[in-house]
Rosetta silent file (secondary structure, phi, psi, omega in degrees, C-alpha in Angstrom):
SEQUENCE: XXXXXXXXXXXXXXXXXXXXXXXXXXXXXXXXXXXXXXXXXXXXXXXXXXXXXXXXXXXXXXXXXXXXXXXXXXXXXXXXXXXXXXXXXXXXXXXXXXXXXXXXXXXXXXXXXXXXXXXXXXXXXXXXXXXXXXXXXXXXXXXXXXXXXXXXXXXXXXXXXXXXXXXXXXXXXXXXXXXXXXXXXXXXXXXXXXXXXXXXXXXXXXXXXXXXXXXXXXXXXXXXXXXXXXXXXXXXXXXXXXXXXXXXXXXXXXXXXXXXXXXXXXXXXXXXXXXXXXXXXXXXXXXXXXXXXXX
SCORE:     score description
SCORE:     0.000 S_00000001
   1 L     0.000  131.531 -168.720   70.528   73.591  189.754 S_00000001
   2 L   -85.527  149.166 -162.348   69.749   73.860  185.569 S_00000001
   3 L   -87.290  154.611  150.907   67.731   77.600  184.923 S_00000001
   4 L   -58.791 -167.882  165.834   64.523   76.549  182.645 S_00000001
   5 L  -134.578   74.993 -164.720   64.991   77.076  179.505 S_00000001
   6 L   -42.567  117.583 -159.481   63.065   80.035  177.594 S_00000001
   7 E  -144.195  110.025 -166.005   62.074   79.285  174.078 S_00000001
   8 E  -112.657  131.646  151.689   60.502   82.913  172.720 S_00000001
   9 L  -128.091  130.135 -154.750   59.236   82.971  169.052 S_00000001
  10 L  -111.527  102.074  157.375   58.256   87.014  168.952 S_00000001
  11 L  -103.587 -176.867 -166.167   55.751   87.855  166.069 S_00000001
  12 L   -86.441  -52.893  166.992   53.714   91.004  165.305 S_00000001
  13 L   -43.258   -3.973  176.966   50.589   88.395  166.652 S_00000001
  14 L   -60.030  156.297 -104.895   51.723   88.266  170.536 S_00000001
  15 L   147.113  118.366 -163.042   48.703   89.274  172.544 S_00000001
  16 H   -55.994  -32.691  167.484   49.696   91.758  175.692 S_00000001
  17 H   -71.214  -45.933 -144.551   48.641   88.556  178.457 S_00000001
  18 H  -109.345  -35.865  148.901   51.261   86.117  176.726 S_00000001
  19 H   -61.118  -23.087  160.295   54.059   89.513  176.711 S_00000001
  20 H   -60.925  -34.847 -153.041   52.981   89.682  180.474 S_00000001
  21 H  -111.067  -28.273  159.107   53.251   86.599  181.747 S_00000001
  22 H   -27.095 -110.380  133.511   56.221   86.074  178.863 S_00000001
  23 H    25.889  -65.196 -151.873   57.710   89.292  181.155 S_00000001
  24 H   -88.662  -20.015 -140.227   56.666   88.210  185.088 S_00000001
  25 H  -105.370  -44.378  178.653   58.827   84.699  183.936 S_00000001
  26 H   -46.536  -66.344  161.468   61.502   87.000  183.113 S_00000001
  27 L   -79.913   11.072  150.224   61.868   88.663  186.216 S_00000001
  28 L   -99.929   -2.940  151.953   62.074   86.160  188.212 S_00000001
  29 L   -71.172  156.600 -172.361   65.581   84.893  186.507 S_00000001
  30 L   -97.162  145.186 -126.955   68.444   85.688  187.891 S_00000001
  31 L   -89.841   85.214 -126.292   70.300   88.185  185.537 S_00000001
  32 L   -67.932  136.616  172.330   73.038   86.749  182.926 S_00000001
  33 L  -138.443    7.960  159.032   76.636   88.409  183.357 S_00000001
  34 L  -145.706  112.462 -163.296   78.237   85.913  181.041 S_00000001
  35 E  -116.711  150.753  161.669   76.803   85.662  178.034 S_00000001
  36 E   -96.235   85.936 -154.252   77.027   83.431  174.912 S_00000001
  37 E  -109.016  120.035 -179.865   75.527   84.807  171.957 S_00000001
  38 L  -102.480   18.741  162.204   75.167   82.008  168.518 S_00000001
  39 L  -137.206  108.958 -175.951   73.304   84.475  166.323 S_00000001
  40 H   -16.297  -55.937 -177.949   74.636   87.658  165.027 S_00000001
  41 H   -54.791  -30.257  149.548   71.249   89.460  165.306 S_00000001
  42 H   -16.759  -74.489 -164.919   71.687   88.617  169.366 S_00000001
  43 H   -49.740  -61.301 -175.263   74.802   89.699  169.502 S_00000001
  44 H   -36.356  -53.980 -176.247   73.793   93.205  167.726 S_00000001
  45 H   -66.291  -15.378  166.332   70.668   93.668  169.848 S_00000001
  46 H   -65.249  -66.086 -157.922   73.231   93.182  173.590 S_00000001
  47 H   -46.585  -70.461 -143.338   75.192   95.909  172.236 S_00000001
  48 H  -102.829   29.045  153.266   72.611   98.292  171.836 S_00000001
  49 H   -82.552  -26.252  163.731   71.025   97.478  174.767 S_00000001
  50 H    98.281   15.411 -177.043   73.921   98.469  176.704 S_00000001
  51 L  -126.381   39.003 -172.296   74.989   95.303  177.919 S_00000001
  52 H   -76.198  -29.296 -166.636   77.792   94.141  175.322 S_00000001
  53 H   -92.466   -1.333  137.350   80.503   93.971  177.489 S_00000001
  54 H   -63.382  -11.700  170.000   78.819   90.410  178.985 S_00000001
  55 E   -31.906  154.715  149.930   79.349   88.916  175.990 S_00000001
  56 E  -138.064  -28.811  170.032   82.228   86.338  176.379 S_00000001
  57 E  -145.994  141.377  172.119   81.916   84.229  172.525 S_00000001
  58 E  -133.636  161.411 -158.024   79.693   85.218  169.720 S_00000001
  59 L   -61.026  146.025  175.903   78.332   83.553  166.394 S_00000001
  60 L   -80.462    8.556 -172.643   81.499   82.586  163.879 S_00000001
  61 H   -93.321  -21.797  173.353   78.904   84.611  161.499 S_00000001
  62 H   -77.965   27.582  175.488   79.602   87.817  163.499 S_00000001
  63 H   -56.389  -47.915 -156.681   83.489   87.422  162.049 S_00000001
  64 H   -84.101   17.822 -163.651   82.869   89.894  159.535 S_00000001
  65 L   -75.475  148.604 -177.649   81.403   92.491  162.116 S_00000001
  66 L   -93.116  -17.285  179.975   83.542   95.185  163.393 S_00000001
  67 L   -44.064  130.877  161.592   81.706   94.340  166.640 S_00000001
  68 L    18.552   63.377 -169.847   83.675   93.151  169.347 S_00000001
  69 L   -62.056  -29.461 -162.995   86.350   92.091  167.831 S_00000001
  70 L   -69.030  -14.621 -150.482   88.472   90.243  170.768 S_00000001
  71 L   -82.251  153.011 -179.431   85.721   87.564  171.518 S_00000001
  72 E   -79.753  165.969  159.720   86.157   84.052  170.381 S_00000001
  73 E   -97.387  119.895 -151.972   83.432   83.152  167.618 S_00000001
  74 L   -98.246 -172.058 -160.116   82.032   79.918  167.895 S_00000001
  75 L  -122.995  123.496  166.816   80.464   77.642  165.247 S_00000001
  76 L   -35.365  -14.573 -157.917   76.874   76.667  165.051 S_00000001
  77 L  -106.227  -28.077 -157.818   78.261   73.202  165.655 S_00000001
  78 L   -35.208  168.522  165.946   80.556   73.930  168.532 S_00000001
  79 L  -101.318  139.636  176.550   80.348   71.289  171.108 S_00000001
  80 H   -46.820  -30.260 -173.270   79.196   71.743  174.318 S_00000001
  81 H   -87.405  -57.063  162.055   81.775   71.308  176.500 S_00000001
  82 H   -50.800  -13.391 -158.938   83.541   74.163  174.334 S_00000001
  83 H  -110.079  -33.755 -173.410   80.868   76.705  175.329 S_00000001
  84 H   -73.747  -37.391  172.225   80.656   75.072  179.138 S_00000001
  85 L   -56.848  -27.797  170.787   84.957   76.320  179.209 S_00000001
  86 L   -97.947   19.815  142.878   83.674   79.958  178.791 S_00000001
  87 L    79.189   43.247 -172.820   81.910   79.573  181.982 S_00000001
  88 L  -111.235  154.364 -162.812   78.572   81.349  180.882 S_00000001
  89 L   -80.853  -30.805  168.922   75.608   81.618  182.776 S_00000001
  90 E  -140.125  158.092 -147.696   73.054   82.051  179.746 S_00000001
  91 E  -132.907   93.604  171.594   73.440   81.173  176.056 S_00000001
  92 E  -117.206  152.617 -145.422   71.314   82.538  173.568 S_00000001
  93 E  -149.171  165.097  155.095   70.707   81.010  170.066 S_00000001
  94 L   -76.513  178.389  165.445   67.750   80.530  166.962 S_00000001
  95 L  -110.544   20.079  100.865   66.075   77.223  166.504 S_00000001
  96 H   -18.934  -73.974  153.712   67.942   77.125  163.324 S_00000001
  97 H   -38.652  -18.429 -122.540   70.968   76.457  165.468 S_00000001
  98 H  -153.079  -72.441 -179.719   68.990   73.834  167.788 S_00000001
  99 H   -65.720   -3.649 -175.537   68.706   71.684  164.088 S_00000001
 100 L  -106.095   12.721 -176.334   72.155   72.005  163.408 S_00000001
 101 L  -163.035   38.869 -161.050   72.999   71.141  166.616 S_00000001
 102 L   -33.695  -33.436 -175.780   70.453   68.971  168.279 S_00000001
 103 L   -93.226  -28.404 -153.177   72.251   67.709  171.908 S_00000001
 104 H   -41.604  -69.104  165.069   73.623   71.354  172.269 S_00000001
 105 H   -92.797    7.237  170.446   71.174   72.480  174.525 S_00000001
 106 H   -70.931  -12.368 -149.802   69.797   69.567  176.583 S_00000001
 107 H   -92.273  -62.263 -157.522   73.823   69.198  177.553 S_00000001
 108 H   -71.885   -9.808  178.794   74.139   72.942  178.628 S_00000001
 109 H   -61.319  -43.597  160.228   70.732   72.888  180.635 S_00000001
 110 L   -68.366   24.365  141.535   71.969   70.083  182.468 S_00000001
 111 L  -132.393   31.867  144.630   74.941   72.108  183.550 S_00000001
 112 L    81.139   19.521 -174.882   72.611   74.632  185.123 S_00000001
 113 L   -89.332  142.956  158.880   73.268   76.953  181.590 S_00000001
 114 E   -88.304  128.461  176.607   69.911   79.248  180.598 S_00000001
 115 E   -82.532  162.200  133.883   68.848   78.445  177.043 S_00000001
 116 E  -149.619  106.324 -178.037   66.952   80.928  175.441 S_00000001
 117 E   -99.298  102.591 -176.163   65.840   80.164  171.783 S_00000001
 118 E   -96.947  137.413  165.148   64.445   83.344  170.396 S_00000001
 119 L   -89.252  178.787 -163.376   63.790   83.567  166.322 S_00000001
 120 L   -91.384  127.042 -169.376   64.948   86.525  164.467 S_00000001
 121 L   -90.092  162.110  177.060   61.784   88.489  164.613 S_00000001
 122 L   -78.449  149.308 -148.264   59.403   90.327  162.184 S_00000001
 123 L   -74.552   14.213  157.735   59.973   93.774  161.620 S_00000001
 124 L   -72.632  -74.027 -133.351   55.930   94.249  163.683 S_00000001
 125 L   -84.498   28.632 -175.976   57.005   91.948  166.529 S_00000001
 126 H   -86.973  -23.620  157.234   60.470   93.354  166.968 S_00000001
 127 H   -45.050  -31.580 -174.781   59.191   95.870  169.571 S_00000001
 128 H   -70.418  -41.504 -125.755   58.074   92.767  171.345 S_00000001
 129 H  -107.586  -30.525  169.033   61.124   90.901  170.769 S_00000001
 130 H   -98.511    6.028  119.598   63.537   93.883  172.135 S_00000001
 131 H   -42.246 -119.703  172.499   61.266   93.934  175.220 S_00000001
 132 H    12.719  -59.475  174.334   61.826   90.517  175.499 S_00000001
 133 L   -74.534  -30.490  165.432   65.248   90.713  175.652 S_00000001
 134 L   -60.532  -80.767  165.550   65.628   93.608  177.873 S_00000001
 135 H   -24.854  -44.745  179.073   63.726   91.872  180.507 S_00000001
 136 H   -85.609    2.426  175.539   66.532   88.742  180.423 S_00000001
 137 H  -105.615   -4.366 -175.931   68.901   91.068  180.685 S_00000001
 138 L   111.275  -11.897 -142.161   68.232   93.089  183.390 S_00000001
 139 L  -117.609  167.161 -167.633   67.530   96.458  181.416 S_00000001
 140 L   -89.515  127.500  161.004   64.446   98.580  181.376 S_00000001
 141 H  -106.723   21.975 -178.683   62.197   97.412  178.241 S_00000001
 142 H   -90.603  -35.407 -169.943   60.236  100.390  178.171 S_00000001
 143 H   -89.341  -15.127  172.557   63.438  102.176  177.509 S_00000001
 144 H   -96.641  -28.614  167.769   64.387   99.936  174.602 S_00000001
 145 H   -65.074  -15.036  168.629   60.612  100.418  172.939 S_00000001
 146 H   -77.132  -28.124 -166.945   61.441  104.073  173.130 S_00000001
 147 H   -50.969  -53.450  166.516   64.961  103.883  171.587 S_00000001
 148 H   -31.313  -69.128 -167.138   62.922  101.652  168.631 S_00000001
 149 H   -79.159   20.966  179.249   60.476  104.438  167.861 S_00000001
 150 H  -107.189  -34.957  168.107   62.911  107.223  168.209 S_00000001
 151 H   -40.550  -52.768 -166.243   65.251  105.051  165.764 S_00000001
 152 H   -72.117  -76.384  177.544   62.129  104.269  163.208 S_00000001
 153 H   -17.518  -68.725  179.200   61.079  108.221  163.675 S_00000001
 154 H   -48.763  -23.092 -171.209   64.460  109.503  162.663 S_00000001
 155 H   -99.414  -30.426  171.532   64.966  107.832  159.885 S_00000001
 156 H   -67.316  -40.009  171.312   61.376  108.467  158.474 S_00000001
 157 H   -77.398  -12.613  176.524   61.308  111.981  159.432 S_00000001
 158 H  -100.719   -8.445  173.809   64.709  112.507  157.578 S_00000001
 159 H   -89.354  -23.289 -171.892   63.385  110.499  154.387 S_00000001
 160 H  -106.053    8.974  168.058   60.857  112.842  154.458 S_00000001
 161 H   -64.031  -78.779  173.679   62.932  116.006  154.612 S_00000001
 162 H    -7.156  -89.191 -150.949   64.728  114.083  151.677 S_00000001
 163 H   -37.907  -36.910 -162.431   61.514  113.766  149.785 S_00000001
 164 H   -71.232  -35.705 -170.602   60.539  117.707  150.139 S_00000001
 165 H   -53.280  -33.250  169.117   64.269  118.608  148.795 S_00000001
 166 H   -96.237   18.630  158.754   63.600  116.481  145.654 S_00000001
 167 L    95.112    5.990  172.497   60.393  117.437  145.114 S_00000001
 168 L    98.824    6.934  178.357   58.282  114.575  146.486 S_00000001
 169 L   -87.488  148.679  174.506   59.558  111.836  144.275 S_00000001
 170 L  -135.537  134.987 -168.990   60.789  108.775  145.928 S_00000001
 171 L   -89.324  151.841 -169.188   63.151  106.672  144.173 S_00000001
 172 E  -105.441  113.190  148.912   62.012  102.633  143.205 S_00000001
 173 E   -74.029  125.084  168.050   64.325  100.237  144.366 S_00000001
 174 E  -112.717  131.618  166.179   65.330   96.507  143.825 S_00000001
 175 E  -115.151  145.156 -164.739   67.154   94.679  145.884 S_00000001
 176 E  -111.228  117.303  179.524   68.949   91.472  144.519 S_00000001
 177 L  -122.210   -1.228  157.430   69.317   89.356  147.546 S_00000001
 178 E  -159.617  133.001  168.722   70.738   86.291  146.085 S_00000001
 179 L   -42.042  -79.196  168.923   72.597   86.394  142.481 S_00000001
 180 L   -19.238  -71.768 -156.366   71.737   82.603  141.015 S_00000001
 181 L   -83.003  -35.411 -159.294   67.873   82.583  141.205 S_00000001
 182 L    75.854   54.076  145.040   67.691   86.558  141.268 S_00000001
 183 E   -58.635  141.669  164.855   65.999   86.068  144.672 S_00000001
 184 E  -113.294 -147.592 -175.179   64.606   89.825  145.947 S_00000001
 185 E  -104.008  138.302  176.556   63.048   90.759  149.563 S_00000001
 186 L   -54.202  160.935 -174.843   59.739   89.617  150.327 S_00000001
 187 L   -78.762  -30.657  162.047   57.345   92.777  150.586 S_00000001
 188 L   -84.215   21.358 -169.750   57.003   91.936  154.413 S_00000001
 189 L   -90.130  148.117 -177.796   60.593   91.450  155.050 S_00000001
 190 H   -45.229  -32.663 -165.242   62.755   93.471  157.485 S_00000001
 191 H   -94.835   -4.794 -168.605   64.616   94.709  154.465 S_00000001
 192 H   -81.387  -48.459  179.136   61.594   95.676  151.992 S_00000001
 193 H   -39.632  -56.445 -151.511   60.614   97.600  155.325 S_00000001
 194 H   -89.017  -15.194  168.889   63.137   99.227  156.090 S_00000001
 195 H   -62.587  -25.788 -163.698   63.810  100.646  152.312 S_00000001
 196 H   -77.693  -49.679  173.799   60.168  101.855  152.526 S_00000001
 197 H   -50.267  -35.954 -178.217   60.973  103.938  155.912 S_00000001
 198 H   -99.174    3.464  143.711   63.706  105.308  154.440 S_00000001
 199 L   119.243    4.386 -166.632   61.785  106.717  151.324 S_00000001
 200 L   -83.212  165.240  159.673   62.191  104.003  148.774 S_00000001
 201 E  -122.475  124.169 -176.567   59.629  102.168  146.566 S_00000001
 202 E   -62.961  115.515 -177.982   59.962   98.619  146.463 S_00000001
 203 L   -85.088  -12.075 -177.423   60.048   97.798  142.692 S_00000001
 204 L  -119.798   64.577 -165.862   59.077   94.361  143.450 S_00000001
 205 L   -96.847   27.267 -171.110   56.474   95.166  146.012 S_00000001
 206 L  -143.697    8.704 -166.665   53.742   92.320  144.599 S_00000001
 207 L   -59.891  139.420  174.659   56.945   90.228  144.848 S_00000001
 208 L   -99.808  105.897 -149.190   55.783   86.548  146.220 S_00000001
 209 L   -73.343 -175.023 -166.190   57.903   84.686  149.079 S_00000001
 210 L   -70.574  -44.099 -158.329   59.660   81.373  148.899 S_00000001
 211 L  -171.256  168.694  174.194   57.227   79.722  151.445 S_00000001
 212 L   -55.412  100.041 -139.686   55.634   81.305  154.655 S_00000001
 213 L    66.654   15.702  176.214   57.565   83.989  156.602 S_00000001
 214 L   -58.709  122.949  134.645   60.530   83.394  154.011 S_00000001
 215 L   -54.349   -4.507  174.686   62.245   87.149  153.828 S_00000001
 216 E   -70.449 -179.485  161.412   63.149   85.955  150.009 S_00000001
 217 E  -153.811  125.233  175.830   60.939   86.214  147.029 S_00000001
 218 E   -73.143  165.011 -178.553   61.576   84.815  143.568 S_00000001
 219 L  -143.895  -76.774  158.043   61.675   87.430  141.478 S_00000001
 220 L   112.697  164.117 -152.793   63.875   86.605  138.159 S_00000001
 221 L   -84.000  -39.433 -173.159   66.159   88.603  135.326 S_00000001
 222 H   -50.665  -27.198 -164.141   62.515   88.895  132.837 S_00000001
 223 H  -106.073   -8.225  175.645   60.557   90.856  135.437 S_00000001
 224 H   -78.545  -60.628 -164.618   64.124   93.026  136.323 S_00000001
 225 H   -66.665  -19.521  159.258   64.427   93.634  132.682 S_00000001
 226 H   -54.969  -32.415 -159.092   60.377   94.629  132.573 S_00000001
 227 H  -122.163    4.755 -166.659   60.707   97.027  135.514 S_00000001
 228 L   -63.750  -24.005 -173.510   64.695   98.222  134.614 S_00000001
 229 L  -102.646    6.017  148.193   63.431  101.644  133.174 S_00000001
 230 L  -102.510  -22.774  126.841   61.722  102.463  136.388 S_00000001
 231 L    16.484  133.531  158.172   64.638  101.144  138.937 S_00000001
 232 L  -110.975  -34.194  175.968   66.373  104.327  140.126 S_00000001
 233 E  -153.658  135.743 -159.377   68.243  101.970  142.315 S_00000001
 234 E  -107.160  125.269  161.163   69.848   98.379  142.439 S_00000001
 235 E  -104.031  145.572  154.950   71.039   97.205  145.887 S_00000001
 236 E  -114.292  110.579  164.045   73.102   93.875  145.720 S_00000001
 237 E   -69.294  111.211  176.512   72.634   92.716  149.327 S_00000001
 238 E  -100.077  118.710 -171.573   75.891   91.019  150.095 S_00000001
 239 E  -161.270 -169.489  161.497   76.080   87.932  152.404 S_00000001
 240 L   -39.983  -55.816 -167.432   76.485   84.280  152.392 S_00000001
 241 L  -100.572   10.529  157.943   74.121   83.958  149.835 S_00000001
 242 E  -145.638  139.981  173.592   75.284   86.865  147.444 S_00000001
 243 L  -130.280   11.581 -173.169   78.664   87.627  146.918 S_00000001
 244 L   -70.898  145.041  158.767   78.006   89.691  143.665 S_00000001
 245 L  -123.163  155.673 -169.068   79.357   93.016  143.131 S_00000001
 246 H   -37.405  -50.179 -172.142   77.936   96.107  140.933 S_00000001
 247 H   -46.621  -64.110 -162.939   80.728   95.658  138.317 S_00000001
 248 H   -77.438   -6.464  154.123   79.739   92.247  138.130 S_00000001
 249 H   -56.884  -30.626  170.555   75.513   93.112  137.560 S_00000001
 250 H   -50.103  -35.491 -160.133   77.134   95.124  134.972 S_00000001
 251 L  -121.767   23.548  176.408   79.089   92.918  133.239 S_00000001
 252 L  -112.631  176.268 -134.136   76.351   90.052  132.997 S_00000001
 253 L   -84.573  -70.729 -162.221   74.520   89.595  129.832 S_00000001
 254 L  -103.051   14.675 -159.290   71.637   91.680  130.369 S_00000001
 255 L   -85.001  -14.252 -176.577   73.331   94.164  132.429 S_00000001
 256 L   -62.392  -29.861 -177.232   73.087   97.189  129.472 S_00000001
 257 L   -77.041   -1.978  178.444   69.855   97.208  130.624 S_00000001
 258 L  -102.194   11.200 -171.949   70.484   98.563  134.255 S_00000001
 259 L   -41.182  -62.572  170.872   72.539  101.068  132.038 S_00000001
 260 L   -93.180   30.965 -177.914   70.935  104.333  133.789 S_00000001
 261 L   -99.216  112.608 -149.665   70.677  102.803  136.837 S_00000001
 262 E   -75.633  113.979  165.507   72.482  103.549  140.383 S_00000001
 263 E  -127.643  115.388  150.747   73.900  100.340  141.479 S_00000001
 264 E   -64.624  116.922 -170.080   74.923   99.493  145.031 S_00000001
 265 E   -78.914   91.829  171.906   76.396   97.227  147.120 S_00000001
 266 E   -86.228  102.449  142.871   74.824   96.924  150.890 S_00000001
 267 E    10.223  116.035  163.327   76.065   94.597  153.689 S_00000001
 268 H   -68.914  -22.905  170.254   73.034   92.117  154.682 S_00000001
 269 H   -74.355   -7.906 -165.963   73.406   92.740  158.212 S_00000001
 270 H   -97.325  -75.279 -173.195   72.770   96.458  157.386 S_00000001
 271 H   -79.720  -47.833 -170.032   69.292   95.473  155.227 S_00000001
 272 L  -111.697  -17.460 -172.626   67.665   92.184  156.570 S_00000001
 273 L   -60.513  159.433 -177.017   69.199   91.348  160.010 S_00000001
 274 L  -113.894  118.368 -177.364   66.089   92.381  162.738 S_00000001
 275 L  -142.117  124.205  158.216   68.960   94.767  164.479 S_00000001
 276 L   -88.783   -3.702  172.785   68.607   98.214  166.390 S_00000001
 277 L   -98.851  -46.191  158.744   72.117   98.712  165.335 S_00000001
 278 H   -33.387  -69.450 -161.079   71.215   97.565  161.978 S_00000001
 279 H   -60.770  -12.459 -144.786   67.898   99.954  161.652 S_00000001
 280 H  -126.963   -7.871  172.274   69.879  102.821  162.812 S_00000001
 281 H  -105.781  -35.769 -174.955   73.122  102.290  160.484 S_00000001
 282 H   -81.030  -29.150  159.812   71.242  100.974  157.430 S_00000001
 283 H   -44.268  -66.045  178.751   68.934  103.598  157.755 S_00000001
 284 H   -50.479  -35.424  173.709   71.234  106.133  157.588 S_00000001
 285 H   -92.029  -18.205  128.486   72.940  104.495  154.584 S_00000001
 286 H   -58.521  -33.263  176.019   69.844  104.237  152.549 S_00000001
 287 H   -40.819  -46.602  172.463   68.876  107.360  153.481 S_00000001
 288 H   -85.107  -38.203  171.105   72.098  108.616  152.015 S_00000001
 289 H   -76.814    1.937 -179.628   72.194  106.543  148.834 S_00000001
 290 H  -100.831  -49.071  146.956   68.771  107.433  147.870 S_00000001
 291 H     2.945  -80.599 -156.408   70.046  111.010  148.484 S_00000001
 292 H   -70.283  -65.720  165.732   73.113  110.878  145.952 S_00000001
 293 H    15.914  -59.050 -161.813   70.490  108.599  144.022 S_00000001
 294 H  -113.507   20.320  164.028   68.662  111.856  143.105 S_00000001
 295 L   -70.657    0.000    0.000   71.033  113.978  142.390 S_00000001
């Protein structure tokens, strides 16, 4: 008999009746022990939920992850029939995946597979959204909202240690999130956030997204080289869509001008991914580069 199919989109806007009833739907599935995960941020959030070892294939984007390495990694594309051979009872994915792959999940519902197409959530509704997730998994989700605020706490209460040791200054950051355009992070993006928790000042914090809920922003090299002699620190976010490294911000044309300026290379699953493994490792590694930073 095919499971519904759950289709969650978790914002900071959810209203406490629609996580309820969201919740009562929840507990009445029966509880996945072979899991499929086709988006990294997924994968991250089983692990540190305490259920990682149901996994059986994860996203080919969690190759470069240290994460569970033996599992295979499948392809946004995979075919159905590949995913129905690793026998799993629920399958969770973006709707980003669902356009790149359009038949994927009418095929596994109709072999009795649970869909559940969650979006990568905003760094408000992610309390909701790791709730959410708890609940399909079996786990207490009371105990993953405390883990959240003990996670967010630590790293805020240790930025602010920072801050008394240096004297109350907090260093202004840019992050370069794509190379080409000189995209940065939108000011409401998981990664502008989580720089701010961790004691930073957003240098482009009037920054304007691409389009509505975009984490991007244009930003551009004239307004870098306007704001370069406040910049204490340059992150190059490194992903798919930047592959730059500090030597080479250095070594571009206009690069004299980052001259006293600490520049650093960060992982994007580390800065933008909506992660609790993310918040609680990227934390710690701004925390520590704003540190050295200010030295």
């Amino acid at each position: 008999m095919a499971r519904s199919r759950v289709r969650t989109a978790v914002t900071g806007a959810l209203t406490a009746a629609i996580v309820f009833f969201i919740a009562g739907m929840a507990s009445c599935a029966p509880v996945p022990t072979r899991i499929v995960s086709l988006y990294p941020g997924h994968t991250d959030n089983i692990v540190a939920l305490g259920v990682g070892d149901r996994l059986v294939a994860v996203s080919r984007e969690d190759a470069a992850e240290p994460l569970l390495p033996d599992l295979p990694r499948l392809s946004p594309k995979v075919d159905a029939e590949a995913v129905l051979a690793l026998r799993p009872d629920a399958v969770f994915l973006r709707s980003l995946v669902e356009r790149m792959n359009p038949h994927l999940t009418e095929v596994l519902e109709r072999a009795g597979v649970a869909v559940h197409v969650i979006d990568p959530p905003s760094w408000e509704g992610f309390g909701d959204y790791l709730a959410r997730l708890a609940e399909i998994l079996g786990t207490d989700p009371n105990e993953a909202r405390r883990r959240l605020a003990a996670s967010r706490e630590l790293v805020a209460e240790s930025a602010k240690k920072a801050a008394g040791r240096r004297g109350g200054a907090a260093p202004t950051v840019f992050l370069e999130a794509t190379s080409r355009e000189l995209h940065t992070c939108a000011p409401d993006s998981w990664a502008a956030n989580l720089i701010e928790l961790a004691g930073g000042v957003n240098a482009a914090e009037d920054a304007t997204p691409l389009r509505e809920g975009s984490s991007l922003a244009a930003w551009g090299v004239e307004r870098v080289l306007a704001a370069a002699s406040h910049i204490d620190v340059y992150i190059v976010q490194r992903g798919a869509m930047n592959v730059a490294t500090p030597e080479e911000v250095r070594s571009r044309a206009w690069g004299g001008a980052l001259e006293c300026v600490r520049i650093v290379a960060v992982q994007e699953s580390l800065l933008s991914r909506p992660s609790l493994l993310g918040l609680e490792k990227g934390g710690a590694l701004l925390l520590e580069i704003f540190n050295q930073s200010s030295k």
